[in-house]
N, C-alpha and C positions, 0 to 999 in steps of 0.2 A: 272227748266230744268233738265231733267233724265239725270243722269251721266252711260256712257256705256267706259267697258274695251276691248280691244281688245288685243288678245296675239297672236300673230305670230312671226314664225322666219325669216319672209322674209319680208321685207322691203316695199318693195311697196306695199304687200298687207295691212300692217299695213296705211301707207299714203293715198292709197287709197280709203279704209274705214272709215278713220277718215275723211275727204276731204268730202265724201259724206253724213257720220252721223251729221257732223257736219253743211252741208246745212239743214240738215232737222231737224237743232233747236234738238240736242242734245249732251251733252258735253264729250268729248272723252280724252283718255287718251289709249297711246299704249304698249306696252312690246314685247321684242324680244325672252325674256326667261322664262320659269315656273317662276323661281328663284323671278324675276324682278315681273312677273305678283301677283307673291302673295305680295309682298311686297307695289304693288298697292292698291293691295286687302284693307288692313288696311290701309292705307296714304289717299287713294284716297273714300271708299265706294263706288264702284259703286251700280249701280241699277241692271245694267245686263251685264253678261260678255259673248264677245265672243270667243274661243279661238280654233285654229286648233289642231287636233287630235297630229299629229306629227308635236314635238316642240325637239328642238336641248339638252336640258337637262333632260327634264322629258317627260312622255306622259300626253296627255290631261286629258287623267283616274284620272292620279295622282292628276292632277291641279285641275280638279273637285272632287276628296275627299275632298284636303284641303280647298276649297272653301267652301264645304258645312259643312265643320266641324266648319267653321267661321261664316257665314253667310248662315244659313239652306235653307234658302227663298229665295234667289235671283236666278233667272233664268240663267239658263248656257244652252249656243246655243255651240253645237260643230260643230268647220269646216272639211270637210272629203271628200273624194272621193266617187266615186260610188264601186269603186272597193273594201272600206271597209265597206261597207256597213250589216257585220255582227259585226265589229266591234263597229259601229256608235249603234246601235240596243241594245249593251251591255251597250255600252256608257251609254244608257240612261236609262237601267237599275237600272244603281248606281247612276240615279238624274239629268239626263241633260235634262233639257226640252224638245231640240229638235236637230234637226241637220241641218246643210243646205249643201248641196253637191255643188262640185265645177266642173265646172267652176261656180263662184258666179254670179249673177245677181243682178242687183239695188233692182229693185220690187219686188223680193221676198223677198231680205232678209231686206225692211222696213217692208212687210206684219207681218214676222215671228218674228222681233223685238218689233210692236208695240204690236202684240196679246199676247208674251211673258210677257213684262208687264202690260199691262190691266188686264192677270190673275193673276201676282202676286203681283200688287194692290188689287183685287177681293180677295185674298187670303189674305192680308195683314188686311184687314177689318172685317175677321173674329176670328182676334187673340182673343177676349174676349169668355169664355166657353160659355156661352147661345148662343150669336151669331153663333159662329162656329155649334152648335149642329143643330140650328135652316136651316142653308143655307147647311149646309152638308145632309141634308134628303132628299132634292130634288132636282135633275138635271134633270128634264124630257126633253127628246129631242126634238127641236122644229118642226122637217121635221116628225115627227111619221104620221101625218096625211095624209104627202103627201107619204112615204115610208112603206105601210102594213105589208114591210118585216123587217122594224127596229123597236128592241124591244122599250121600255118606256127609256131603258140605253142608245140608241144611236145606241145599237149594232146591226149589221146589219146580222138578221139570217139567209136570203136565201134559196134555195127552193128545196135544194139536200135534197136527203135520210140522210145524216149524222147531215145535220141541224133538220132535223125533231126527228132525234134522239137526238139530242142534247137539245129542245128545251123542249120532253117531258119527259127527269130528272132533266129540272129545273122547270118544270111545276107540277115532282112529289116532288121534296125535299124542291120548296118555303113554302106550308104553315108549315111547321114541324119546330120546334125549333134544327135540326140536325145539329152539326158540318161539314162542307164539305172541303173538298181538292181538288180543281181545277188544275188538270194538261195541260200541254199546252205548246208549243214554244213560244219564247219571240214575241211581236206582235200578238199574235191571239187574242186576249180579253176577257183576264181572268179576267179583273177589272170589264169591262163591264158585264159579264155574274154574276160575284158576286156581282153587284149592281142590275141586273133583279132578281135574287133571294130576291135581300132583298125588291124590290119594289111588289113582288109578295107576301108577306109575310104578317102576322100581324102585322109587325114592321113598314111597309113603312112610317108612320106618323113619328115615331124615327128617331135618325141620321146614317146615314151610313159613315163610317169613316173608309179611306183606310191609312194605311201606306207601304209603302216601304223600307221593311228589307235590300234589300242589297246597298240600298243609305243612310241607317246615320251604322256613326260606331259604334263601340262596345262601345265605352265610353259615349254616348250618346243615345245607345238603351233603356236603362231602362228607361230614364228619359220621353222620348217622349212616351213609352209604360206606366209607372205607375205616371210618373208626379212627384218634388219632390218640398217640402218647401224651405221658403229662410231662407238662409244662411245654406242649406243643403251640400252645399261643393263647394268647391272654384269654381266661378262663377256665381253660383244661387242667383243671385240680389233682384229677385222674385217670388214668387211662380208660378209655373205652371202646371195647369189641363194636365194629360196626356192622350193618346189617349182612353186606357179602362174607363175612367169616362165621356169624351165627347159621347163615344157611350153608353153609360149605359140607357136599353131600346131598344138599335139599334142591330145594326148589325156592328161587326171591321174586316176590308178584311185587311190580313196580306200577303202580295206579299212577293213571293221568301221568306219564312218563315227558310228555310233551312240557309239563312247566317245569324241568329243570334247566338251568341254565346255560350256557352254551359253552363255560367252562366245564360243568360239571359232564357234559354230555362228551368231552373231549377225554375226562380225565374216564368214564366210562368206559368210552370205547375201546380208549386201551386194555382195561383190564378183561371183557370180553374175549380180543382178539390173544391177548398175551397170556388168560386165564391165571394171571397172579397180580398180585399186589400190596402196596407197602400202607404202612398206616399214614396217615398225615403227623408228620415230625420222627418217623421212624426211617430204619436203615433196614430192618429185617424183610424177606420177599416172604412173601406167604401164598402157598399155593392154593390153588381153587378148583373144586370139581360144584358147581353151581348152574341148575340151570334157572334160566330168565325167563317170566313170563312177564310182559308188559299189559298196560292196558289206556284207552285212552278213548274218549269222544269226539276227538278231532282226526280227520283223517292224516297220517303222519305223514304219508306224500307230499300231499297237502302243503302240510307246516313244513314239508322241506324243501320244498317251492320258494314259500313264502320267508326261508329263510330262519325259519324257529325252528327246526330241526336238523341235524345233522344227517345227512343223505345216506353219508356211509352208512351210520349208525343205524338207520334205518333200514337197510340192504343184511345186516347182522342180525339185526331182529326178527325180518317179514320170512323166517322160512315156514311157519302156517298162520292162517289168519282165521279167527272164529268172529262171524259179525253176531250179534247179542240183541236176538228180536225186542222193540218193544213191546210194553203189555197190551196195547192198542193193539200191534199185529196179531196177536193171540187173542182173540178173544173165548173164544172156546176153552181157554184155562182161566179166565177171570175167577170162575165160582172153585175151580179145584184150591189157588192161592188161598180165597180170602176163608173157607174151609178150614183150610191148615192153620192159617194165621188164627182163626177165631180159636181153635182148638189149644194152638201155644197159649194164647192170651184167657181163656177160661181155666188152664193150669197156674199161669200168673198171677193172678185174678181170685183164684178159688173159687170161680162162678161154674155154671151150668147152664148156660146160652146157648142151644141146640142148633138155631139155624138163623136164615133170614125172609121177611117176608116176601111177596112176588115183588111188591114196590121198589123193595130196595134191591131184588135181582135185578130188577127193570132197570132203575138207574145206575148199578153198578156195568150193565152191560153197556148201559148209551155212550158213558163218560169215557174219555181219552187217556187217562191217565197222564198226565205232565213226568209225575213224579215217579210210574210205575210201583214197583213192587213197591217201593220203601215209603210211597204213599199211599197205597191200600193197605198194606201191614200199620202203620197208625192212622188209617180211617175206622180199621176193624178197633185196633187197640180204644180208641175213642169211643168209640159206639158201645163196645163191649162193658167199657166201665159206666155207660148213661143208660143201660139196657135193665130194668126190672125184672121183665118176664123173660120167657123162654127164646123170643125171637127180638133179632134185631129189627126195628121199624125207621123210618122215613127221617122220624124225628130228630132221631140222631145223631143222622149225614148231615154232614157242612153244606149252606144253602148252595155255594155252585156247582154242589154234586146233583142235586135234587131238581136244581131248576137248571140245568146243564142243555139241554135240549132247546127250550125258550131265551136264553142267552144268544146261544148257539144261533139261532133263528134271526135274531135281532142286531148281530154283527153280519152275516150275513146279506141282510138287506139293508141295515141303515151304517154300519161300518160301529163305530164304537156309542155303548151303551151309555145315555146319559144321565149323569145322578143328578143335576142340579133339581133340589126339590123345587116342585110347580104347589098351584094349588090344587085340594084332590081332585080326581080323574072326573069328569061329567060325562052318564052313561049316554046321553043324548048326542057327543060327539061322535068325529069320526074317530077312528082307529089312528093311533099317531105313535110313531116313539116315545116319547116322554110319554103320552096315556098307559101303554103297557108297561114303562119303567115305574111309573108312580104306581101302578096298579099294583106289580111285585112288591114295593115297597111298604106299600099300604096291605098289603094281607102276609109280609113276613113279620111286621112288626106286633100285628094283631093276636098271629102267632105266637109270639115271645111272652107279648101280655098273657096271653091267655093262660101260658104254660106254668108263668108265674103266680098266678093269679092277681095281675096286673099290679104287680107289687114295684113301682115305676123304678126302684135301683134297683133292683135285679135285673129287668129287662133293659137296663142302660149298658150294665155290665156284658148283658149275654148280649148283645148286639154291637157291643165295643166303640160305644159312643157315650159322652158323657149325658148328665140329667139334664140340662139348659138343652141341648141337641134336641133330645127324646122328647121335651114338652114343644120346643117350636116345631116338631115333625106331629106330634099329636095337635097340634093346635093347626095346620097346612093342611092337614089331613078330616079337621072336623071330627076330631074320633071323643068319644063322652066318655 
């Protein structure tokens, strides 16, 4: 039976999660406080933990460092809103698998629970060096046949001008044995596009081997990057192949390359320029036929300006540079992604969700994307699982996708939107900020009501406020 942690500060959500994971044959264990959660952490082992962003002594960031400082391989789901949804993004940057926005739902978050572990079973299988080198070479996407627009990566090129640009500098710097630096917003698919390089390459039959620089810490970088002997210092039980010798032959995508340390950038560059290297507490040289693909959202000139990067390092790296359109710049591909994605997620799913209606083409095309790709792939995922009939509708999208536009307007001209509730709007006034913020507010929550059929903890929960909130905003508002 899979042991799962659950860390929240609010009580019911903890009960109520446990209540439910635990119908579905798995064993649960809860905490109110980081403090507490990590403490589970070792007492307990779980398999996978899930934990909300904002937690009453630590943040969830925190909670997941120390997690993965513990226990590197265990999947961490963060719980979050829509509204931080650039935060969630960062989140998982530093190693969170995934997120699930709230209001929560049953079936999505078993969907996102059981696939969280399956891969980090699938991941866990490849702890031995041959294995791992061997399964890491190839992920070829299974929809490539039925999708001419997704590469062999998964990734999904589309049919603007910027993709076609995009498509023919990996199509010119795949066969070359050249260092590259992939620039790009978090979400847009920099890992993807550095594994179509490597699959386009002479290397493809080698392994492609990603790590992520700003989810292990500093005291842990070297080791996962050069691998050290046992008994190489306190911990080291047993030896372990580190990422440069599992790709040796391949291709090593080093994500957000920019937060490793300025040791570890030191002990890198050697092994770049020298193209060998020892283990940490070994004596033997080991050679390396490796190439590097970096990636990073900050400009590394930039950081080496600023002194967080190493210059040289940087001069070793920049012999081609692919910059990684946002989804915003593309808009002409918005409907070919969220197509594809709805199609994975209707396979996922077992649904038959054909398309979307004009409304929600409309607002899919307004909105900017913060998150890009990795946030329309679970806007669809979302939508997909709240969707009855044949098409996705309005209802579904998260309000600041829907009212994106009148937000939009209102920062604009009065700078930031104010939520302090007023009393309701009087149609006899003039036009004011707060009248059209209360107005939204007052026919999103009517909304909610209605959908529920005004069943007032329902609509507390799907609005993510508690019931004492919900009746002083129903009683501000006059609503019967």
């Amino acid at each position: 039976m899979k042991k799962i942690l659950v860390v929240d500060d609010e009580a019911d959500i903890c009960m109520l999660l446990k209540r439910f994971l635990t119908k579905n044959d798995f064993q649960v264990e809860t905490a109110q406080t980081g403090k507490r959660g990590l403490q589970l952490v070792d007492e307990f082992q779980p398999d996978l933990v899930m934990t909300d962003f904002r937690l009453g002594d630590i943040t969830g960031s925190e909670l997941l460092i120390n997690i993965k400082s513990k226990l590197p391989h265990i999947p961490v789901l963060i719980i979050t809103g829509y509204s931080d949804i650039k935060v969630a993004v960062n989140v998982m940057k530093q190693g969170a698998y995934d997120y699930i926005t709230k209001p929560l739902f049953p079936d999505e978050i078993l969907v996102t629970v059981n696939k969280a572990l399956k891969d980090a079973e699938s991941n866990a299988g490849q702890e031995a060096p041959q294995a791992e080198t061997e399964t890491k070479a190839s992920t070829p996407s299974t929809t490539s046949s039925k999708m001419p627009f997704r590469l062999k990566s998964g990734y999904i090129m589309g049919q603007s001008k910027v993709a076609e640009e995009l498509y023919r500098q990996i199509d010119l710097v795949a066969p070359t044995n050249y260092s590259v630096i992939i620039y790009g917003e978090s979400g847009s698919g920099k890992e993807a596009i550095a594994h179509e390089i490597h699959n386009r390459s002479s290397r493809k039959s080698k392994p492609f081997v990603a790590m992520d620089c700003g989810a292990i810490s500093k005291e842990l970088a070297g080791s996962e990057l050069f691998g050290h002997e046992k008994g190489s210092f306190t911990g080291a039980l047993q030896t372990k192949v580190g990422h440069f010798e599992m790709a040796n032959g391949g291709t090593l995508f080093l994500d957000e390359v920019a937060n490793l340390s300025y040791e570890i950038q030191m002990a890198l560059l050697r092994v770049v320029q020298e193209r060998r290297m020892r283990r940490i507490g070994g004596n033997k040289e080991i050679e390396l036929d490796v190439r590097i693909i970096v990636a990073s959202n900050e400009v590394l000139l930039d950081a080496a300006k600023k002194g967080k990067f190493r210059e040289d390092l940087y001069y070793r790296f920049n012999e081609f540079t692919i910059s990684v359109p946002s989804l915003r710049d593309r808009k002409d591909d918005i409907m070919l992604f969220a197509e594809a994605f709805l199609e994975s997620t209707n396979d996922e799913l077992n649904k038959k969700v054909r398309g979307f209606t004009d409304e929600v083409i409309n607002d899919f095309m307004n909105y900017e994307w913060p998150g890009n790709l990795r946030e329309l792939k679970n806007v669809i995922k979302r939508a997909t699982l709240l969707t009855d009939g044949e098409y996705i509708e309005e209802k579904t999208l998260p309000f600041e996708i829907v009212n994106y536009q009148k937000l939009k307007e209102l920062d604009t001209e009065f700078g930031t939107v104010s939520t302090t509730i007023e009393p309701a709007p009087d149609v006899e006034q003039k036009p004011s900020l707060k009248t059209v913020a209360n107005e939204a507010e007052y026919d999103m929550i009517m909304q909610v009501l209605r959908q529920v059929n005004f069943n007032k903890s329902k609509a507390a929960r799907l609005l993510n406020i508690d019931r004492k909130t919900l009746y002083n905003k129903m009683k501000q508002f006059d609503m019967q």
